[in-house]
Rosetta silent file (secondary structure, phi, psi, omega in degrees, C-alpha in Angstrom):
SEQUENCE: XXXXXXXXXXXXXXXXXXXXXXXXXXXXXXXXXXXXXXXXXXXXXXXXXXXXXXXXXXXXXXXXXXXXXXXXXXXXXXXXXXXXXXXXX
SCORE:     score description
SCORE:     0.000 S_00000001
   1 L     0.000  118.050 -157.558  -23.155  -23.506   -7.123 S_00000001
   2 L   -84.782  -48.779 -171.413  -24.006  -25.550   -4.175 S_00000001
   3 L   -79.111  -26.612 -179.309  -20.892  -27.477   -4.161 S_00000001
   4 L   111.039  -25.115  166.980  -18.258  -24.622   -5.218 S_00000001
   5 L   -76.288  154.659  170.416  -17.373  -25.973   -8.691 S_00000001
   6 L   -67.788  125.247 -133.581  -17.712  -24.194  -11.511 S_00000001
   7 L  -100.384  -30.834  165.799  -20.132  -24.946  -14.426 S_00000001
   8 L   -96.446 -168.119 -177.648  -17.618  -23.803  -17.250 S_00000001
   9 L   -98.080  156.869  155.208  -14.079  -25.129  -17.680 S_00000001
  10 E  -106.698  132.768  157.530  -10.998  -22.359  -16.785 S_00000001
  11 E  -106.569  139.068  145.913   -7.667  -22.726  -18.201 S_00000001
  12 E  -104.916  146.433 -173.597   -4.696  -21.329  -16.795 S_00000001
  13 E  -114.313  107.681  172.689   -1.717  -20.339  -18.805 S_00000001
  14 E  -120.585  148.223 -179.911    1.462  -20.412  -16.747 S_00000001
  15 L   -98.521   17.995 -174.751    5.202  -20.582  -17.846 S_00000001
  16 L  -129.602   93.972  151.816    6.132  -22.234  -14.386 S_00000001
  17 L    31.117  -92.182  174.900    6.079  -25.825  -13.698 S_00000001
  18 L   -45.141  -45.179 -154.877    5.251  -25.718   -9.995 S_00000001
  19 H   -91.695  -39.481 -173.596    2.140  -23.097  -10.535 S_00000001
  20 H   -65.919   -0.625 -158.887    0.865  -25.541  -13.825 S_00000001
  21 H  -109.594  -74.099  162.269    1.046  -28.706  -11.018 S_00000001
  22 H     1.525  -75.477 -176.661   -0.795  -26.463   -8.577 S_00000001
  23 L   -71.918  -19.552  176.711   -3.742  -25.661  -10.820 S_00000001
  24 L   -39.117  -64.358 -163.358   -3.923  -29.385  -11.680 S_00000001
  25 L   -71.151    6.748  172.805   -5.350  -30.287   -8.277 S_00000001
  26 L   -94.228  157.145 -175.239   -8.357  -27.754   -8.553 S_00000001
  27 L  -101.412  141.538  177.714  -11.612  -28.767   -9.969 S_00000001
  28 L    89.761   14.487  174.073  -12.519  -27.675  -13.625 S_00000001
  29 E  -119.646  147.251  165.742   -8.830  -25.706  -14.234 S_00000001
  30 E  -127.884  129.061  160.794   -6.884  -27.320  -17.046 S_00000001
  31 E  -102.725  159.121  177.555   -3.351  -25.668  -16.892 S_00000001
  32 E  -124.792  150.027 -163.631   -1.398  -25.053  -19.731 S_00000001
  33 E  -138.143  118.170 -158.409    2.176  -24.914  -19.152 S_00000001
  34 L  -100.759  135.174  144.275    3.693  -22.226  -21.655 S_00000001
  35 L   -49.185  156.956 -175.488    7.050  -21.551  -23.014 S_00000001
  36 L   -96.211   18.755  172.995    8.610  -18.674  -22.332 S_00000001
  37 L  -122.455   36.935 -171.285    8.766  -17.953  -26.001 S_00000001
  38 L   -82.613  -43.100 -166.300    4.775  -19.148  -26.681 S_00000001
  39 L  -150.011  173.223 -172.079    3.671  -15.621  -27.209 S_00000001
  40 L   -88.222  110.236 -178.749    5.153  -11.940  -26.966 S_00000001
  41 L   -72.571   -2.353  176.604    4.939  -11.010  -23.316 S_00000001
  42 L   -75.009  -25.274 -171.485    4.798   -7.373  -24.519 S_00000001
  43 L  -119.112   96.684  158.551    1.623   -7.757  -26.547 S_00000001
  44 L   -28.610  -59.504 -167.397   -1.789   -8.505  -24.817 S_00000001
  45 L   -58.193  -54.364 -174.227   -3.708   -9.300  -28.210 S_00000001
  46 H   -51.020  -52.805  150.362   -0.659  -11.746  -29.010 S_00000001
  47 H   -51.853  -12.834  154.973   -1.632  -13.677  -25.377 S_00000001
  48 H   -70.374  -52.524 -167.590   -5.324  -13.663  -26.076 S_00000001
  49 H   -43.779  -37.910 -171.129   -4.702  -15.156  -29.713 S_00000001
  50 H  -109.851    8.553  144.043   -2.842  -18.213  -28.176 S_00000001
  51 H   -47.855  -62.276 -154.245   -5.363  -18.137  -24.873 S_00000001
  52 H   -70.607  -17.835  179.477   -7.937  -19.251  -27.710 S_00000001
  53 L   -79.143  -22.263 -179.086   -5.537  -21.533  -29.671 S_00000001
  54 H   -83.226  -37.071 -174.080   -4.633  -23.273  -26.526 S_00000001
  55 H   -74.264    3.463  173.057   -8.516  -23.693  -25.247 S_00000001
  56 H   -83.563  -62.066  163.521   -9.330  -24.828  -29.099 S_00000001
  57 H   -31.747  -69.478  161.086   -6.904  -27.549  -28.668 S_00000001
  58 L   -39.630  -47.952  160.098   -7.623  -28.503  -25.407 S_00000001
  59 L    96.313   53.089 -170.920  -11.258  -28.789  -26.293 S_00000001
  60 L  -115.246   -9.741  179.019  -12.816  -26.428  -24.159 S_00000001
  61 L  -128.386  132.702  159.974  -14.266  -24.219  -26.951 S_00000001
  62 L   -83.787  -35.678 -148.620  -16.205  -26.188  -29.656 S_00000001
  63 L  -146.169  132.341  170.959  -16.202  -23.270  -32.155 S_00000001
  64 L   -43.491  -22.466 -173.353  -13.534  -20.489  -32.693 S_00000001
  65 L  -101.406   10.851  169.713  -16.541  -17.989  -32.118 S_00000001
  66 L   -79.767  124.916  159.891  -17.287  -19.196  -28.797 S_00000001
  67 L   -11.628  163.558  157.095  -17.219  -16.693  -25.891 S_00000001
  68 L   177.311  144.172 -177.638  -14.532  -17.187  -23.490 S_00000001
  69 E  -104.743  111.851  162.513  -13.498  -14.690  -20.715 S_00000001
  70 E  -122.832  148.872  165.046   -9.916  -13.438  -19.502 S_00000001
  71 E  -111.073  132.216 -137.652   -8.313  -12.754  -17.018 S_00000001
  72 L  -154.844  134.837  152.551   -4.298  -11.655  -17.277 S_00000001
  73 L  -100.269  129.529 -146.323   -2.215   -9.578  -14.859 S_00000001
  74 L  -155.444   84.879   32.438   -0.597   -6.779  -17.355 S_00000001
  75 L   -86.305  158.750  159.080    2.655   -6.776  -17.571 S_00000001
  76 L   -45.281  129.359 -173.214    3.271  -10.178  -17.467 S_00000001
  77 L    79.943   -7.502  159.780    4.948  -11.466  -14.305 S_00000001
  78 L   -67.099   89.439 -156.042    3.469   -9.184  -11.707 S_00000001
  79 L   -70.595  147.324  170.856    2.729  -11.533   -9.121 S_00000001
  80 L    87.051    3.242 -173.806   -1.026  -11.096   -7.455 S_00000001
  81 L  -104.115   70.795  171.455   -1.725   -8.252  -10.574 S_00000001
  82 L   -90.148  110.618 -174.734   -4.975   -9.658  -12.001 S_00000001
  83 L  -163.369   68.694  141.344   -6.239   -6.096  -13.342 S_00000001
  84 L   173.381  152.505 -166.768   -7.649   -6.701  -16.750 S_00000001
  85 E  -128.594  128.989  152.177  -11.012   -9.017  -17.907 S_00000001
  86 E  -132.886  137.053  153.236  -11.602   -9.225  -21.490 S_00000001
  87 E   -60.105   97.627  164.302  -14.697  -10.959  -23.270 S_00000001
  88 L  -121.993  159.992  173.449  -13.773  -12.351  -26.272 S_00000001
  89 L   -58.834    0.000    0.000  -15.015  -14.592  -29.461 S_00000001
């Protein structure tokens, strides 16, 4: 990437205002700005499923069966703790 952007889109999923404002100004991030009741912060699987419903929405996935890659600091709210990637449909 010659220029530095990125060739897919990223979403970020944040429950905080300020950090969803943030991500705004970079190019190719769509933030999502979550509830704190959007998903079960206890359950990974429950925060993929509504990863893919928000990037379905959004229109960043054409097909429910489209790749899409995450990345999630686990537990939830550990600032700087990105330490899990999952590939999923």
């Amino acid at each position: 990437l010659p220029n530095g952007n990125p060739d897919v889109p990223i979403l970020a999923i944040s429950p905080m205002k300020e950090t969803a404002r943030q991500l705004a100004m970079s190019w190719g991030v769509y933030p999502d700005m979550s509830a704190e009741d959007s998903f079960d912060t206890d359950d990974f699987r429950d925060m993929l499923r509504y990863s893919c419903e928000i990037a379905l929405k959004k229109g960043l996935v054409k097909d429910p069966n489209d790749l899409m890659v995450v990345t999630a600091g686990f537990p939830f709210g550990t600032p700087g703790a990105a330490n899990v990637i999952r590939v999923i449909p």
